[in-house]
C-alpha positions, 0 to 999 in steps of 0.5 A, a space after each residue: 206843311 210840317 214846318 208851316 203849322 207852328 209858324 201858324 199857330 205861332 202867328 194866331 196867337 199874336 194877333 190873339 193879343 193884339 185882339 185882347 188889347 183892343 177889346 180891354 180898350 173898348 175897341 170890339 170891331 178892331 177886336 173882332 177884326 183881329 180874333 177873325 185873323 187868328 182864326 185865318 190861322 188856327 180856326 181850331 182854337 176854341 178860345 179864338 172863337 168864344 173871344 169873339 163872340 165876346 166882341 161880338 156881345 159887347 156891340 149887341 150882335 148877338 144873333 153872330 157871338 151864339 154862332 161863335 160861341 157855338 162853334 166853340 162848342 163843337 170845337 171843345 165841348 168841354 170849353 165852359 166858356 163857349 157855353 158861358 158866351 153863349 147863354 149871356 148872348 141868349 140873354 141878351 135877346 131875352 132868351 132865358 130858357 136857352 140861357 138856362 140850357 148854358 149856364 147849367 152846362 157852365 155849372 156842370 163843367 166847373 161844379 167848384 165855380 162859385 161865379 157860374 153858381 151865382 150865375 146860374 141861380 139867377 138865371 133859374 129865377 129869371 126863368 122860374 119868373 118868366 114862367 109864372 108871368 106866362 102862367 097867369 098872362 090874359 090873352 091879347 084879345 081879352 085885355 083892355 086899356 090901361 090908358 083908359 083906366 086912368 083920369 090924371 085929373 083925379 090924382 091927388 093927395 088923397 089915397 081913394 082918388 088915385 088910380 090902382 092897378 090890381 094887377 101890379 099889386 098882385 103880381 110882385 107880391 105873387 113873384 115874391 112868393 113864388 121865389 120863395 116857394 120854389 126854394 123849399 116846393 120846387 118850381 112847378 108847385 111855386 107856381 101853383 101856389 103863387 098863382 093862387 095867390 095872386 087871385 085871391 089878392 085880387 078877388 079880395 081886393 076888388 071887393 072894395 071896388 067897382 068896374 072890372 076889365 078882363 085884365 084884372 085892372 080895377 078903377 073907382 067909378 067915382 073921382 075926385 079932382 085933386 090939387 096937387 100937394 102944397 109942398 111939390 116945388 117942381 113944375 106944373 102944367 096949367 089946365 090941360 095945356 102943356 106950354 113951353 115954359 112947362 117943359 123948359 122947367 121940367 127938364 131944368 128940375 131933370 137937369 137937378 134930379 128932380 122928379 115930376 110929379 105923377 099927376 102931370 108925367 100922367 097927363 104927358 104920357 097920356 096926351 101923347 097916346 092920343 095924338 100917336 094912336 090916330 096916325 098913320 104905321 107910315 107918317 108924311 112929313 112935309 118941310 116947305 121950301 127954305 125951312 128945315 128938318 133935323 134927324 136924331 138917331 138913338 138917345 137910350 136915356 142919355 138925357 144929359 146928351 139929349 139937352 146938349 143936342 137941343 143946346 147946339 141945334 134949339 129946342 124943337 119948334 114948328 120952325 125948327 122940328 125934330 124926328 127922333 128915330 126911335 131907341 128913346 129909352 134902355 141902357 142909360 139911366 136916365 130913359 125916364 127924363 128923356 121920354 117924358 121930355 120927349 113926350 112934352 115937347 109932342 103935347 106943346 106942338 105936335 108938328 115940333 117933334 115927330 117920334 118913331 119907335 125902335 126895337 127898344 120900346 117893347 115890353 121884352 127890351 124895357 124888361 131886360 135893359 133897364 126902363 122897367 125898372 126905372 120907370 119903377 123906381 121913378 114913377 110907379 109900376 102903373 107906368 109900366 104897363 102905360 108905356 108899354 101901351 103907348 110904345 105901341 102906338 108909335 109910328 114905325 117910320 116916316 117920310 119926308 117930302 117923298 124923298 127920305 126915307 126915315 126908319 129905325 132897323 132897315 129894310 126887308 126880307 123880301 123886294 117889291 115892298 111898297 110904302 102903302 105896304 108900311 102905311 098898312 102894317 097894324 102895329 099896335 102890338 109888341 113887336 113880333 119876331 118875324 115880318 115887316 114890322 121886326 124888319 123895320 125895327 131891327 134890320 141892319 145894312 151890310 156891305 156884301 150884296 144881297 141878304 145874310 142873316 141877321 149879326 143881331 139874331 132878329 131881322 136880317 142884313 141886307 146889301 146895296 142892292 136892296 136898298 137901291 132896289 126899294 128907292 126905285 120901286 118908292 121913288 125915294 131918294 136917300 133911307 135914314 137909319 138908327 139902331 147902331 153905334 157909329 164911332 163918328 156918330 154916323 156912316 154913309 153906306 150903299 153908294 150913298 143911298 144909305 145913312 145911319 145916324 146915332 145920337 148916343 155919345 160914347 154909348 153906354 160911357 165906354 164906347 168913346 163914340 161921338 153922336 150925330 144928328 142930320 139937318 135937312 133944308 128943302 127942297 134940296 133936302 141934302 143931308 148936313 151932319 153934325 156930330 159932338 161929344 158926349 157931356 158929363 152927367 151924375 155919376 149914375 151908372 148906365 144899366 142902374 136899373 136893368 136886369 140883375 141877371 144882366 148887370 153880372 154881365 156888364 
């Protein structure tokens, strides 16, 4: 026993480089693989364990790198790095509050560790933030429609036709405060006086106008029909009609990084609002015989890759329709030109392209990953709150010929679930962190039997057997599923019952996989993949617009 534990140790180290290697090459599951071998060995090292959840961060299996990290922790609780892997992997779900919990422990083991001081002052703004919003949110129940606020017809050239949201206004100028205040008063006095603020900014400004919905978003009662500005060169939608010809010049001015101009993004938003809210959680989709289906998977604002898929497989038609399986923003930075292009198509033909929502078109993704701030830049913070709005209007899953099952996540916590069960879901809401609906979108299939807990940290993972289980109990033949990157763009799991597709090539431009798409031909509906790689795209960084909080840990 004496002379078999330095040969262990000895080994363990080995194969601890080998791990490092592969994860400085972008390879983080052979990574994981071989950090698991090292812990095989020596499961008492605690650098094996917080290296992992490392690995386990970079390919968002969150929920996995808090356990790994965890155990460092109780390994060596004055390792600051399994305390560092742990706050970034809460992070990454949102969760700042027990972020904040880590980095202050980081700061409190490495006090002289300029990086954890930045670091944790971040994360105290992040979560001096999220406090204030919390302090000052309007119950569900009492917030109105933005969307009905706005006529795109009146945006214009002149500043009294265009839609204002106070709230927008209010709270950044508020947030500015606020950071400010908390420096010399402390948070819960900041926030005091920053929430003061704010209301008096509205009260002040909603003198000057009429009408108020109980969110503090204001309009005129009057509007006026303006053209848009002479000197906008860019493309134009006629009337209340989007047209092929539009959006074919919409998405070449994209290809140059040209912008739309608010008027016509307004009107595609909400258009599309209108044809979302009246369908079904569950959508039926019916291909005749002889024509067929494609399916993409997860695009996260490569828009650049989206133009390759239409190039390869033609631009959605009702001969030749799309299902884009949800995740259509966050992460590359281009969300704004992939959702709007999206959005165009679904105003042209509604039967053209059918779109489902992932776990990414939420307030709590958009927030961190980069669309929020994209959609600021490009467009304005009224969009904010528009897209948060028609997020939830977005089906939650699709049928095609009752044979294929088509979902963002995957399946459930629980068996016996029916598609009537789906069709009922209300899920005009941000996605909750339990139930159907956050199983939907952001479960995740296993090769084990059974269910286990969720790698991500929200949903689960479930086994053949459920997925065999929920085919019989719906009649269904195949489920079709998005939500993670495949190095081949794809994979067919659960005896084949099971596909997973992606459609984002080389993800985040360094994962190195390829993307895919799946056509469907009826009646057979026997699924034909096609995969490709990534194209080139301006050099504008994935997560250019994310959180600055996030971006340290990029």
């Amino acid at each position: 026993m004496a002379t078999g534990m330095p040969t262990n140790i000895s080994r363990a180290e080995e194969l601890k480089l080998l791990a490092n290697e592969a994860f400085k090459a972008h390879k983080y599951s052979q990574a994981i693989d071989l950090y698991t071998q090292a812990m095989e060995a020596n499961s008492e090292n605690a650098v094996y364990w917080a290296n992992r959840a490392f690995a386990h961060t970079k390919l968002e299996e969150y929920g996995s790198a808090i356990q790994d990290a965890t155990k460092a922790i109780e390994i060596d609780p004055k390792y600051s790095k399994g305390y560092y892997r742990r706050g970034a992997a809460y992070l990454g779900l949102g969760k700042f509050k027990e972020a904040l919990k880590d980095f202050q422990q980081v700061k409190k083991l490495c006090p002289n560790d300029p990086d954890a001081a930045k670091k944790l002052k971040e994360c105290e703004k992040a979560v001096m933030k999220l406090k204030f919003e919390e302090a000052i949110a309007v119950p569900q129940s009492e917030k109105c429609s933005i969307a009905e606020s706005i006529d795109y017809h009146a945006i214009g050239t002149s500043p009294v036709s265009s839609f204002v949201s106070l709230k927008v206004i209010a709270v950044p100028a508020a947030v500015a405060l606020l950071a400010v205040l908390a420096v010399n008063v402390g948070t819960k006095a900041a926030i005091v006086v920053a929430a003061t603020a704010m209301a008096t900014i509205l009260v002040v400004w909603g003198t000057f106008w009429k009408g108020r919905c109980k969110d503090n978003i204001f309009t005129k009662t009057r509007t006026f029909d303006l053209d848009v500005e002479p000197q906008y060169a860019g493309a134009r939608i006629e009337g209340d009609v989007v047209t092929l010809d539009f959006v074919k010049r919409m998405m070449d001015d994209f290809k140059n990084q040209k912008c739309l101009h608010k008027r016509y993004a307004y009107q595609i938003v909400l258009q599309t609002r209108e044809m979302l809210r009246v369908l079904p959680s569950l959508v039926d989709i019916n291909v005749p015989n002889g024509k067929h289906f494609t399916v993409c998977g997860d695009v996260h604002g490569q828009f650049y890759d989206l133009l390759n898929i239409f190039e390869l497989n033609g631009l959605p038609s009702e001969d030749n329709p799309y299902l884009f399986n949800g995740d259509f923003v966050d992460r590359g930075s281009f969300s704004v030109e992939v959702i709007l292009t999206l959005f165009a198509f679904k105003c042209m033909s509604p039967s053209a392209i059918y779109l489902s929502r992932g776990n990414h078109e939420s307030k709590s993704m958009n927030k961190i990953y980069g669309f929020e701030g994209e959609v600021r830049s490009k467009l304005s913070d009224a969009f904010v709150e528009l897209f948060a709005e028609v997020f939830c209007c977005l089906p939650l899953a699709h049928v095609i010929n009752e044979k294929v099952f088509v979902v963002h996540g995957g399946l459930f916590s629980v068996d016996g679930v029916k598609l009537s069960d789906i069709r009922e879901i209300d899920r005009f809401c941000e996605p909750p962190e339990e139930g159907l609906m956050c199983e939907l979108l952001w479960s995740d299939p296993q090769p084990q039997l059974g269910r286990g807990p969720s790698k991500r940290g929200v949903g689960l993972s479930f086994g053949a057997d459920v997925t065999k289980r929920f085919l019989q109990d719906n009649g269904l033949d195949l489920v079709v599923r998005s939500h993670e990157v495949k190095n081949d763009g794809y994979e067919i799991e659960h005896d084949g019952k099971l596909m997973t597709v992606f459609s984002a090539p080389n993800y985040c431009d360094q994962m190195g996989n390829k993307g895919a798409f799946i056509q469907f031909e009826a009646p057979e509906l026997k699924p034909n993949i096609v995969t490709f790689s990534a194209v080139p795209h301006p050099d504008v960084k994935p997560m250019a617009y994310a959180n600055n909080f996030l971006r340290m840990f990029s």
